[in-house]
N, C-alpha and C positions, 0 to 999 in steps of 0.2 A: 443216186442210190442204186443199189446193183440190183441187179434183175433176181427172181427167186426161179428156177429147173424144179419140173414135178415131174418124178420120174413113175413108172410103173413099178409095182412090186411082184406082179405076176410077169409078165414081158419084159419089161424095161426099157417099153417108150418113152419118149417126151410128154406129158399131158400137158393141154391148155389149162389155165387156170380156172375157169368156167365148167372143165368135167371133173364130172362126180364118180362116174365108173368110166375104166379102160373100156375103148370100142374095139380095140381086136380081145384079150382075154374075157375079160368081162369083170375082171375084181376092181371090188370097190375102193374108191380112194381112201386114206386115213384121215379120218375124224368125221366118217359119212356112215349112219346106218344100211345095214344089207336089203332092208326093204324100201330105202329111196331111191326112187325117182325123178328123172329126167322129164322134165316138159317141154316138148319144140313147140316154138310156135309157127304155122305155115301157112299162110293163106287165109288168117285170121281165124284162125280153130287151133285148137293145143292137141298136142300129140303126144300119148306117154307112152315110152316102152318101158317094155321088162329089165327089170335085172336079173342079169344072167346066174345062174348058182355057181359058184366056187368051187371046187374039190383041192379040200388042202393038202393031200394025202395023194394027190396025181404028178406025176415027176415031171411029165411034157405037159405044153399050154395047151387049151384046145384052142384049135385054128377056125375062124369066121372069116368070111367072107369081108374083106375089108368097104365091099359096094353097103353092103347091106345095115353096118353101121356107121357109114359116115355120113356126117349132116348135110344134107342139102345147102345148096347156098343162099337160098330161102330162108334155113332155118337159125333163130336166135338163142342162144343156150344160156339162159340164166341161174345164175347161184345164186344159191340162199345169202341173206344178212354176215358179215362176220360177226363172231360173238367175239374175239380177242384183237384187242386195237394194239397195232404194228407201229411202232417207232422208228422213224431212219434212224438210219447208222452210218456215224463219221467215217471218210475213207482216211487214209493214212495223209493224205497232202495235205485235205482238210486238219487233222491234227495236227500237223508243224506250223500251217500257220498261225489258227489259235498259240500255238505255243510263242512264233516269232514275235506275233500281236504283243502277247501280254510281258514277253522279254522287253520290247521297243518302250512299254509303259511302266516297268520298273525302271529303266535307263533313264524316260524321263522325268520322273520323278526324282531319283538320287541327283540329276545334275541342276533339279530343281533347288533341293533342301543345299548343294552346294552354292550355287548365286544366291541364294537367299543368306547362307551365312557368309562368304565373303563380303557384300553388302554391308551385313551388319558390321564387321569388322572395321568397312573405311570408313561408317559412320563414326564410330567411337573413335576412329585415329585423328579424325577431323577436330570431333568436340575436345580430345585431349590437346588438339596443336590449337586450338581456337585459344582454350584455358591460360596455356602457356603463356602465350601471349599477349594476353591481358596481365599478366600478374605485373606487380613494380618490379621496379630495377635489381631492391632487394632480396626480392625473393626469385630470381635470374640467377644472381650469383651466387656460387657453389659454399656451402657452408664450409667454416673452417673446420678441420680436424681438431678437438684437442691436445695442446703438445704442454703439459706442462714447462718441460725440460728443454728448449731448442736449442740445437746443436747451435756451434758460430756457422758454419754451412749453411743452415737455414736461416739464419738472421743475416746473411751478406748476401744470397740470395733476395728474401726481401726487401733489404734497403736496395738492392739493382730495382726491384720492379717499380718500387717507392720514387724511386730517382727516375726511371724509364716513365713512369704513367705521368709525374709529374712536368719533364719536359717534352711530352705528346700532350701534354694541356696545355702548356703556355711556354713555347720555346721560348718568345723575345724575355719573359718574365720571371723564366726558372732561374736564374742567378739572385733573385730575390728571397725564394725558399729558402728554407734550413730545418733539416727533420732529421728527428733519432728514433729511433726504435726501440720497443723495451718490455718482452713480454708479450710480442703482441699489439699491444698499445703504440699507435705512430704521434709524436709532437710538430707539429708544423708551425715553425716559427718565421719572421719575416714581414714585408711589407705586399701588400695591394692595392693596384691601383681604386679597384670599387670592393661594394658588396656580393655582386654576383661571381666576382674572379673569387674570392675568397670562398664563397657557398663549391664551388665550382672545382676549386682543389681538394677540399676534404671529400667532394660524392666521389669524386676520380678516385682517390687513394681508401676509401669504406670499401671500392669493388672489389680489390685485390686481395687475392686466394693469401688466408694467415693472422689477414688485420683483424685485429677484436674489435677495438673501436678509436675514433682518431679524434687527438685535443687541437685544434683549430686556433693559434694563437696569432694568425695571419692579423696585422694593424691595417687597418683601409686608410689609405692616404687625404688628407684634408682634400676638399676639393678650390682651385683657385675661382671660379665663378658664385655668386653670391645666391644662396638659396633664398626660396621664396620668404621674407616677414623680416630679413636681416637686415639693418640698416646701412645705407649705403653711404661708404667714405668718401669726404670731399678733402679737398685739400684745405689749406687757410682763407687762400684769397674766396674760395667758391664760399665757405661755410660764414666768413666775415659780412662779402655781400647778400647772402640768405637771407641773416639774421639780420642785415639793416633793414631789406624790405619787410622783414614780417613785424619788424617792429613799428615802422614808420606805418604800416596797414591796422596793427592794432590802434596807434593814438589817432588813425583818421576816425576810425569805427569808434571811438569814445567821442569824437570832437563833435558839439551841437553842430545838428543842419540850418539852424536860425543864427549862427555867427555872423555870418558874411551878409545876411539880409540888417542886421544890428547894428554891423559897423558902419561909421558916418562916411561919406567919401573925404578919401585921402588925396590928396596932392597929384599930379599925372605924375612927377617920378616914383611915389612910391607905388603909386598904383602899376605902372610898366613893372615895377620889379618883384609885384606879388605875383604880377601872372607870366614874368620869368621866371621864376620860384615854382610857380602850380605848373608849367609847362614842364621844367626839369623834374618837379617828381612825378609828373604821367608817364614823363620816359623811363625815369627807374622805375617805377611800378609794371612799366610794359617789360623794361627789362630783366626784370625780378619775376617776372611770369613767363618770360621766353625760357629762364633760366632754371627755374621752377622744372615747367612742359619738358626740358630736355632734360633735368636729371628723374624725368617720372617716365619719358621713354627709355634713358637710358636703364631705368630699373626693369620695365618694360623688356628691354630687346634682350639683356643679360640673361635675363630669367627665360625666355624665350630659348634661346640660345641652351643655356643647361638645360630644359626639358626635351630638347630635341637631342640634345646630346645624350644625355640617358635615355632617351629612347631608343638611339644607334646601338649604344652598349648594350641595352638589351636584346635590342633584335641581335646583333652579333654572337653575343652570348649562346642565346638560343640557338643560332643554328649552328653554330658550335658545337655545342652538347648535342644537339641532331645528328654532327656529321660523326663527332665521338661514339655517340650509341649506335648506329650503322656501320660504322668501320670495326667495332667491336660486335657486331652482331654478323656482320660479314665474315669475320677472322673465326668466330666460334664457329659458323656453320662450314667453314672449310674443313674437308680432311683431311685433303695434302696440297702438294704446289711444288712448282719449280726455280732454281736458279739457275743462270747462267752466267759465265765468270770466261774472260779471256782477258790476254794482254801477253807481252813479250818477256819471257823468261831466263836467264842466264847463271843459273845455279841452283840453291834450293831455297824456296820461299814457302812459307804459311796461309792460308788464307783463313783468315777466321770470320766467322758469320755467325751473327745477333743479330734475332729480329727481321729489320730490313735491311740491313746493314751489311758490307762486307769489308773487310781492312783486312793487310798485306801486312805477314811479321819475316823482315829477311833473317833468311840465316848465313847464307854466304854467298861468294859471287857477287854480280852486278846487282845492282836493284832491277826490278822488274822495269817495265815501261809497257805505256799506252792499257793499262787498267781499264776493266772496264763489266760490270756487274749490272744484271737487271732479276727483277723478283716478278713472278705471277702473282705470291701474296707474302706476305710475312710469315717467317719461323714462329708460331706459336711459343708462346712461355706454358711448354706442358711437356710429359715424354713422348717422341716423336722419333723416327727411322727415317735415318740419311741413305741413300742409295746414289750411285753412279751410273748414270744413262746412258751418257755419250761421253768419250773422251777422244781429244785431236790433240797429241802431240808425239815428240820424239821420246820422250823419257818417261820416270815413272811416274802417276798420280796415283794417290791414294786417300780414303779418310782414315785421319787418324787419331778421331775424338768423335763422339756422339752426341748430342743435345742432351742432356741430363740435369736433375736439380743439383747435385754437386757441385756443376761448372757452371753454372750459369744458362743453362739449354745453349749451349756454344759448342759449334759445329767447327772443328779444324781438318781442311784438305791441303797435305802435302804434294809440291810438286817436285822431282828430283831431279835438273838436270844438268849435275856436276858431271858427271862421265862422259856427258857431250861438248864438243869444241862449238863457241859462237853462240849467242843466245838464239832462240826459236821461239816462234808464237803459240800458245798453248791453249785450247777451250778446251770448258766440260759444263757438263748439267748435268746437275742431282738433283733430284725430286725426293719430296718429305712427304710421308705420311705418318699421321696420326695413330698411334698404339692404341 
């Protein structure tokens, strides 16, 4: 706090703050009656002097003796009580800080309320991608537009995708299929080998962007191993010897046990040839039981055999449709990719590219040689933008078709190297991204 200057109003000294009247003039200070006094104390006795009179009406100060009123160094000069209580006062530095103080704590508060809503934000981006991804398969896939009226474009378009989804299900078994289209509505007629290939083509062809819904007229092939309760085929000779044991076991089981103790003894030849006789039926009876035991394993191992094997088909199956739902979960979450295409060139050729797929349409000249194409991901069946990255050769490249549903999402790059003598090796990469 800054110091308070008491000046005189008759002289215009400095006064301590302790005097109550000037010691050279003698006028009183303001806010001090003319008739108080000063008490020294000295020597442990109080000392009062006069106050000197004023003349306010006098132009020059009267001049005192500066000895005669100044304090002794003995003496202690005390002032009355303050009646009016003095509050410090901010200097100006002081007040830029309070100010920077309470800037710093607006600053951090707004960068408060901003991480506090960020936060919120990725929580809910969370819960929505959580949601997502739980829902089923069909509720994944993008609903179909309404089209009453579909162009032929659009219905040849989705028979390609119909045809394409179906031999990405089951290359070795797509020659099997047979589908039309109509409406919307896809027919799927043909053979399969099981149930689960059958369930397995119509989920594949219900994903695709257009279908309303699909008739499933897929026949599941008999299967050649014998399910469980079916009775099992013998041939003549097995089924002839069966039935003589279960017969000759039935008239043992009627024949009294008290016979043989009944009958009188017979003669030693006939008696050697009854138990020649009971010794050759013990052995058909063993044999009719050995024979028995093996066709009840072999029902045994058969059936064993097909539950294992439908077990394989399923497990196959399954991760199947796992690797199907991943590769298609893969491809959606793509939004662009690259190819890469070289081989030897000598005139002008096509390249056309579907999918993952690239084929060479000549136009004239040599055919090309030493082809040779690789994908980071597949061409989406969606609108997509072709670009050219890099290109190595002597002549012109260019694209000279877009992906679109019109064509098929089919990308054509011309190469032109008619105006050149001798073929030449030719690369390029274009990269797709997703509109």
């Amino acid at each position: 706090m800054a110091s308070e200057t008491i000046l005189c109003k008759g002289c215009g000294i400095t006064l301590i703050p302790l005097m109550k009247v000037c010691p050279r003039c003698g006028v009183a200070r303001e806010g001090t009656t003319p008739t108080e006094a000063q008490t020294a104390v000295t020597g442990g006795r109080a000392v009062t002097s006069p106050v000197l009179p004023v003349n306010a009406f006098r132009q020059e100060p009267i001049v005192y003796d500066e000895d005669e009123f100044a304090p002794s160094r003995n003496v202690v000069l005390l002032s009355p009580d303050e009646t009016k209580r003095r509050f410090p006062l901010l200097t100006g530095a002081q007040v830029s800080l309070v100010a920077v103080g309470i800037g710093l704590v607006v600053l951090a508060v707004v960068i408060a309320i901003l991480l506090w809503r960020q936060q919120r934000r990725d929580v809910l981006q969370s819960a929505n991608a959580a949601a997502t991804q739980m829902q089923p398969l069909s509720a994944l896939a993008p609903t179909p537009s309404p089209n009453p009226s579909p162009t032929p474009a659009d219905d040849s378009a989705m028979l390609e995708s119909v045809k394409s989804a179906l031999m990405a299900y089951n290359p070795l078994g797509f020659t099997h299929y047979k589908f039309e289209l109509k409406d919307g509505i896809v027919t799927i007629n043909g053979e399969a080998d099981h149930q689960p290939e059958k369930d397995g083509a119509e989920n594949v062809v219900r994903l695709l962007v257009g279908v309303k819904s699909v008739v499933n007229n897929l026949q599941v092939k008999p299967s050649l191993a014998n399910p469980i309760g079916e009775p099992v085929k013998l041939n003549l000779a097995e089924a002839k010897l069966l039935d003589d044991a279960l017969r000759r076991q039935a008239v043992e089981k009627d024949k009294p046990a008290s016979t043989e103790l009944q009958m009188p003894a017979l003669n030693p030849q006939r008696e050697a040839e009854r138990q020649r006789r009971e010794q050759l039926a013990a052995k058909q009876r063993e044999e009719d039981g050995a024979m028995r035991k093996a066709a009840e394993e072999k029902i045994k191992r058969e059936t064993e055999e097909y539950e294992k094997r439908s077990d394989e088909l399923r497990s196959v199956e399954a991760n199947r449709r796992a690797r199907a739902e991943q590769a298609r979960l893969d491809t959606a979450s793509l939004r662009y990719g690259t190819i890469a295409w070289n081989g030897i060139v000598d005139g002008v050729d096509e390249i056309i590219i579907s999918g993952s797929s690239a084929s060479v349409r000549h136009v004239n000249g040599n055919p090309p040689r030493e082809v040779h194409a690789s994908f980071s991901a597949p061409v989406p069946r969606s609108p997509a933008e072709v670009k050219l990255v890099s290109v190595n050769g002597r002549g012109l490249v260019d694209i000279v078709q877009q992906p679109a549903a019109a064509n098929g999402y089919t990308t054509i790059v011309r190469i032109d190297d008619s105006s050149k003598g001798g073929d030449k090796r030719y690369e390029f990469t274009l990269r797709w991204s997703l509109q």
